[in-house]
N, C-alpha and C positions, 0 to 999 in steps of 0.2 A: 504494500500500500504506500501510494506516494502522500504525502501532504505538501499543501503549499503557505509558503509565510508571506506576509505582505508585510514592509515597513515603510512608514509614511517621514520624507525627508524635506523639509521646510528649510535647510540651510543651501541659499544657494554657493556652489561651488567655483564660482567667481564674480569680483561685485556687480553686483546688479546695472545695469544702464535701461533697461526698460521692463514690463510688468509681466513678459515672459519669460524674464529669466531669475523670478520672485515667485513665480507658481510654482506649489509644491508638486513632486513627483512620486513615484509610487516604485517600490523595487520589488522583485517578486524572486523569491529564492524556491528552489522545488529539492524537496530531502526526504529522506526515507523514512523517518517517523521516529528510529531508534537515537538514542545517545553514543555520542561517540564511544563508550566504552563496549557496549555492545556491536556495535562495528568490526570493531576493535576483534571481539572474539569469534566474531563467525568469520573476518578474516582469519585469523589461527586456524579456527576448524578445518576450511577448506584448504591453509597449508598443511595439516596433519591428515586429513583422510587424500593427497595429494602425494605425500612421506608414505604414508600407510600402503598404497596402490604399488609404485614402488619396488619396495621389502618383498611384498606379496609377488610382484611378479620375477623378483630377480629370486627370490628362494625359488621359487617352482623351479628358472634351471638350473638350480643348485639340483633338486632332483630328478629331472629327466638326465642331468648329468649324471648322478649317479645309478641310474635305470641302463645305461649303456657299460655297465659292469659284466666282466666274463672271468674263465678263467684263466682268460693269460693277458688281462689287462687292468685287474683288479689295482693295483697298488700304485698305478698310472691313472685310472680315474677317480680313486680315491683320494689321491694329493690334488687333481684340478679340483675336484669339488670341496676339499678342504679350503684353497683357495679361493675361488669362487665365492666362496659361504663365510670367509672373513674381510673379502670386498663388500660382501652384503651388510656386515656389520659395521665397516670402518667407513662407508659413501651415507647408508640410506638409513641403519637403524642412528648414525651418529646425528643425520640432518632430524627425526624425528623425538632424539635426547634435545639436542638444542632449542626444539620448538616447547619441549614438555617441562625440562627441569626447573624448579623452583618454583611453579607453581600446582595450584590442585588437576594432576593430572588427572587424577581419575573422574574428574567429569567430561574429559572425551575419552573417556575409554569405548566407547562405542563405535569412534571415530579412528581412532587405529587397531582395536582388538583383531579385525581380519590380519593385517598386517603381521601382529605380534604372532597368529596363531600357527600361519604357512612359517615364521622363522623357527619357532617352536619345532614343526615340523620336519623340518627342513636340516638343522642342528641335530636333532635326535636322532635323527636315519642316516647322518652322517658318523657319528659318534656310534653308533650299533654297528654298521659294515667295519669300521674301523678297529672299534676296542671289541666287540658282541656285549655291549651294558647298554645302562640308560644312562644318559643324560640327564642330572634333577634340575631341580627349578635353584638350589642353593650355586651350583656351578653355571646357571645361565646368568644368571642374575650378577655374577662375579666379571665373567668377559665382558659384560658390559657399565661395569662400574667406571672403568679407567675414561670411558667415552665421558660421563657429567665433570663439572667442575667441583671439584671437591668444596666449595664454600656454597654452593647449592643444593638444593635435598635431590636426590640422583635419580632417576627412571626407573623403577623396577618390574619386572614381568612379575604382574601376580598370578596367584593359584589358579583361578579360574579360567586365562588365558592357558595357562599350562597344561590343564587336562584337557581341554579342548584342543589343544593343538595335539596332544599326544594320542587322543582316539584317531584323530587324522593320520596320524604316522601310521596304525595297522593296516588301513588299504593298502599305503605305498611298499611294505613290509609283505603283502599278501601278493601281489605284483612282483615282488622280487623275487619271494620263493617258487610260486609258478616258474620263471625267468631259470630259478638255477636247479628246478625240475628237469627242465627240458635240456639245460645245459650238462646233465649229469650231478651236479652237486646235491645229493641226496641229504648229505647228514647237514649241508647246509642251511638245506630246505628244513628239515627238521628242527634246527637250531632256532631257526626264524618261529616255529612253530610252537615251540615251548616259550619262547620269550611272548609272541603275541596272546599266548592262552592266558599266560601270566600277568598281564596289561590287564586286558577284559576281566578275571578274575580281581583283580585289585578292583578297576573300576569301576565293578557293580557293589563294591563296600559304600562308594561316595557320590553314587549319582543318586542314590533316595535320597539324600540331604543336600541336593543341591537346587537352586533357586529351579523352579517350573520353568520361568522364561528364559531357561538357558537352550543352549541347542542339544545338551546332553542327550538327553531322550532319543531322538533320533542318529545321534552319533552311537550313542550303544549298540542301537539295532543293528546297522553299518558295521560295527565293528565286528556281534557276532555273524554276521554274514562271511567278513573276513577271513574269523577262525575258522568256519564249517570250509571253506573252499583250500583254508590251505591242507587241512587234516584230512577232506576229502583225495586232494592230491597224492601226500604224501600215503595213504592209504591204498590208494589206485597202485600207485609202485608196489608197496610191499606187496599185496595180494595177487596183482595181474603181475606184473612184470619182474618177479624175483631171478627167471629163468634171463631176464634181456640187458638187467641190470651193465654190461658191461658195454652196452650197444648204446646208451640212452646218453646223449648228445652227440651223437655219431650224425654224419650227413646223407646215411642212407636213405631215398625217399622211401622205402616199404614201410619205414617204422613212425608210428604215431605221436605225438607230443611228448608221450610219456616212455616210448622205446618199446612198446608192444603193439604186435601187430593187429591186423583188423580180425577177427575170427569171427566166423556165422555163427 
């Protein structure tokens, strides 16, 4: 909504010489309604969900980079996307500390929480191929300390962007182990499989206690979706394919995804 002010100026702006330049005139200013201070803040906002957008897109290829993992180029696209993933932190989460720190961030947390959550995501899947752990929230929250200025209150990723970001990681986790299915890494795929059972196990202790208007609820569901397809995989191996096991990322086309053949 526009408003308009009118103010009425009786002083003429050079002396007078005749009665038309003694007639008062009229100015008319047209302003958005709000106080500069609010201005002020929905400028911020749109620099923070601008910051936010970003994060969110430069993590994803942090993980489509790490989605082109095999096994003879693991530890070559694990140092690019270590890389990759602390360009992320030192360009875009540092440009969104600078806009946040020192003041009440958490009232846009709405406005970057996408952001925070693919970083989230994005960190943990790299720190799992790398170490096979998780990543917590005390050691994210640390790499990105050194980015606030120590005389201001510092940025920190809270709990709730945390788990949310971390039920995201089991899709990508459930993607991988398909990936090194077919690539033959069995005990990998399993490794992947016990760690995501273990997520979803944890995180059905704290989604009954978590705010309704969170996305949890539907993030659960997703998740065990996850577990059943990786469990289903790794299942398929043992019971069809135990006899093909040594065939299973071979380039033979007879054999099927999983290294056994088609049977009527």
């Amino acid at each position: 909504m526009v408003n308009i002010e009118f103010s009425f100026e009786c002083t003429p702006r050079f002396p007078p010489s005749s009665w038309a330049e003694t007639t008062p005139f009229v100015m008319i200013r047209f302003t958005d309604g709000s106080p500069p201070s609010s201005r002020n803040q929905n400028d911020k906002r749109e620099r923070v969900v601008k910051a936010s957008r970003d994060i969110t897109m430069n993590s994803k290829k942090v993980i489509f980079q790490v989605h082109r993992i095999s096994k003879n180029n693991k530890d070559e696209v694990l140092e690019k996307a270590e890389k990759d993933l602390s360009a992320v932190k030192d360009h875009y989460i540092a440009r969104l500390v600078n806009e946040l720190q020192g003041t009440d961030f958490w009232k846009l947390r709405r406005a970057y929480s996408p952001g925070i959550q693919e970083y989230v995501e994005a960190a943990t899947l790299c720190k799992f191929c790398t170490t096979g752990t998780l990543l917590n929230l005390d050691e994210i929250n640390a790499m990105l300390l050194p980015l606030s200025d120590p005389s201001r209150e510092p940025l920190q990723i809270n709990i709730l962007d945390y788990i949310l970001g971390l039920a995201d990681l089991t899709g990508e986790l459930m993607r991988l182990a398909i990936g090194r299915i077919s690539d033959g890494e069995l005990e990998y795929a399993e490794k992947i499989c016990r760690f995501v059972r273990e997520i979803y196990r944890e995180l059905t202790l704290v989604a009954p206690k978590m705010d309704d208007s969170s996305d949890m609820k539907t993030k659960m569901d997703v998740m065990l979706q996850s577990v059943m397809k990786i469990e289903n995989a790794c299942f398929s191996v043992h019971v069809r394919g135990s006899e093909y096991i040594p065939l299973i990322g071979s380039d033979d086309a007879s054999y099927t995804l999983l290294g056994v053949p088609n049977f009527e």
